[in-house]
C-alpha positions as CSV (number, residue, x, y, z in Angstrom):
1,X,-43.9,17.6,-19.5
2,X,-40.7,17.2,-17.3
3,X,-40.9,16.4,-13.8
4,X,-40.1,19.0,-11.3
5,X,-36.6,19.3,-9.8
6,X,-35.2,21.6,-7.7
7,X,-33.8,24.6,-8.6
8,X,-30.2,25.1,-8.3
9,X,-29.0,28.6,-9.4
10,X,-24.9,27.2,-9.4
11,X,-25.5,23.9,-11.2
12,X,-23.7,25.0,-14.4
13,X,-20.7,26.4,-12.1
14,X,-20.2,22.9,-10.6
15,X,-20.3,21.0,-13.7
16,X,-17.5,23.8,-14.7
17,X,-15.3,22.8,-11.4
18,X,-15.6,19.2,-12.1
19,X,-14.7,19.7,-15.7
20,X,-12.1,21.4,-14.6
21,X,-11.0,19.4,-12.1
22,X,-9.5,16.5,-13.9
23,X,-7.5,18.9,-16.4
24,X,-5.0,20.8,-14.0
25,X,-2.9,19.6,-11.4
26,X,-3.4,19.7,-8.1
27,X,-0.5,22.4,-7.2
28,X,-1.4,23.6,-3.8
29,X,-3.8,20.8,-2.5
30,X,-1.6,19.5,0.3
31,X,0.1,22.9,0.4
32,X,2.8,23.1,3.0
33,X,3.6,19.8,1.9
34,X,6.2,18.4,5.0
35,X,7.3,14.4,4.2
36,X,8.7,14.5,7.9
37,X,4.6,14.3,8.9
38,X,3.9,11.8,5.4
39,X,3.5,7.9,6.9
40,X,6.1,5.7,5.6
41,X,4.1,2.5,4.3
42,X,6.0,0.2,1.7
43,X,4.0,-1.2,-0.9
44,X,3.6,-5.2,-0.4
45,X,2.4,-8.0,-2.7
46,X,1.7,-11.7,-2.1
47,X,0.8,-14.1,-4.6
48,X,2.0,-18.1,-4.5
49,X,4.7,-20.0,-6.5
50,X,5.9,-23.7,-6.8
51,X,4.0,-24.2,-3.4
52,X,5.3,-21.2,-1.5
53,X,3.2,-17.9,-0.3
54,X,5.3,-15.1,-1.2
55,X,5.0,-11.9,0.5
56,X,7.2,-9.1,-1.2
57,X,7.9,-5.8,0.6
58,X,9.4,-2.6,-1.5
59,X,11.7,-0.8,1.2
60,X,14.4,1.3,-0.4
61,X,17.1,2.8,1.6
62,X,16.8,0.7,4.2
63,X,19.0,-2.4,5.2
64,X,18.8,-5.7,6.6
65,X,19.0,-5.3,9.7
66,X,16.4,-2.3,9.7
67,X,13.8,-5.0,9.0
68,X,11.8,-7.1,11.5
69,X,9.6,-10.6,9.9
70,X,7.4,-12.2,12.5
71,X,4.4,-14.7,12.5
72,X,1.9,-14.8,15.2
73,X,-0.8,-17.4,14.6
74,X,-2.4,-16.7,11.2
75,X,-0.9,-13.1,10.8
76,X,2.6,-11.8,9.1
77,X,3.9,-8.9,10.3
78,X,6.6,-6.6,8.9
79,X,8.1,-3.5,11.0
80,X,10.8,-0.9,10.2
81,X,11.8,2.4,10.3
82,X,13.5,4.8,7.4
83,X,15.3,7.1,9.4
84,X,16.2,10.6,8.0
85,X,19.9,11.6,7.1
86,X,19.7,15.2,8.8
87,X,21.7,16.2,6.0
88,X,20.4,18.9,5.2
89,X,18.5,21.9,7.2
90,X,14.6,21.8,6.6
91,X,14.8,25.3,5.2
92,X,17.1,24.4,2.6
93,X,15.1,21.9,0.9
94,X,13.0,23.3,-2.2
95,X,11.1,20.1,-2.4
96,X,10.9,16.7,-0.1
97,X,8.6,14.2,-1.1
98,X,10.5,11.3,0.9
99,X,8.9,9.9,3.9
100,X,10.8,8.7,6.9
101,X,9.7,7.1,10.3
102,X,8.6,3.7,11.2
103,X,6.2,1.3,9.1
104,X,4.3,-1.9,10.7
105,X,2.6,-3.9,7.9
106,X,0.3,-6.9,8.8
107,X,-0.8,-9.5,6.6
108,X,-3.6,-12.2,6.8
109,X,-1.9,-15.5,6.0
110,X,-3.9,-17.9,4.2
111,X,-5.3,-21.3,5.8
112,X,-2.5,-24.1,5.2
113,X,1.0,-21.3,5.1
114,X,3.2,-22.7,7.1
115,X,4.8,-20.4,9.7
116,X,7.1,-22.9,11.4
117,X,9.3,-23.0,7.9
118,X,9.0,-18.8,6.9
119,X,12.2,-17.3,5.6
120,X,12.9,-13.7,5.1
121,X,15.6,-12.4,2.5
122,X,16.4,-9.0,1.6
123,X,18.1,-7.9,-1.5
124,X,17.8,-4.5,-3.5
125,X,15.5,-2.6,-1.3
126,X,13.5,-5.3,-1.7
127,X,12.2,-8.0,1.5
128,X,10.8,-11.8,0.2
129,X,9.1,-13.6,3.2
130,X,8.5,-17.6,1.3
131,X,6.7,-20.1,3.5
132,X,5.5,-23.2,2.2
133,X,1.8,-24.0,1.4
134,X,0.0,-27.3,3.0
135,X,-0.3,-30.2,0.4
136,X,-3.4,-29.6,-1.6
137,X,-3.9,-26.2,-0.9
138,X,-5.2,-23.8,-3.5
139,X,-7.2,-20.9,-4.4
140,X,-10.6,-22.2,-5.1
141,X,-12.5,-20.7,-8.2
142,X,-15.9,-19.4,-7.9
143,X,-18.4,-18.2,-10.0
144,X,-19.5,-14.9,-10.3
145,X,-23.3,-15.2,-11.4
146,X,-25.3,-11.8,-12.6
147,X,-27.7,-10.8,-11.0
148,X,-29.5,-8.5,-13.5
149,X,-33.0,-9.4,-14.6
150,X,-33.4,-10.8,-18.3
């Protein structure tokens, strides 16, 4: 004999929407889509190399000097602002998926970066921020034990 559950007279309809769910786009989920109100936050990753912390920033269509690198204590910050071209009305776009405004993104830096020697180049849309690591300082493995019963 089953046990007893309650009864749910649209069960079968919502296994239908979640079927259906994952087939079709979503067209008109965000619809009026307006970039002018989308944050502006450039994708970052970090990893180390030769001894350096390496802190990679993708910011296409901005320059150089759009770009602010500071360290303060044991955090990284990167600011900036893509600013929009105005060249072109808002009712003449047909679609705008670009973002503008200003972007602040804060990093963690490990124990042993050195701040006092960070350097900041930007090439290709791209900004690299390489400070050196302390002697002897390295990611430390640990192991991941189960914790299911055998």
């Amino acid at each position: 004999m089953g046990a007893l559950t309650p009864w749910r007279p649209f069960r079968e309809m919502e296994r239908w929407a979640r079927n259906l769910e994952g087939r079709f786009p979503r067209v008109f989920e965000d619809w009026p889509f307006r970039a002018e109100e989308a944050e502006f936050l450039p994708p970052i990753e970090s990893f180390v190399q030769n001894g350096n912390i390496v802190v990679r920033a993708d910011v296409p269509g901005l320059e150089a000097k759009d770009i602010e690198v500071s360290v303060l204590g044991n955090v990284l910050t990167i600011k900036g602002e893509r600013r929009d071209q105005k060249e072109v009305k808002a009712e003449d776009y047909i679609r705008r998926e670009i973002s503008y405004g200003s972007f602040e993104r804060r990093l963690t830096l490990p124990d042993g970066a050195d701040a006092d020697k960070v350097k900041a180049q930007f090439k290709n849309g791209t900004v690299e921020i390489t400070m050196p690591m302390a002697k002897g300082a390295s990611p430390k493995k640990v192991l991941v034990e189960s914790a299911e019963k055998k």
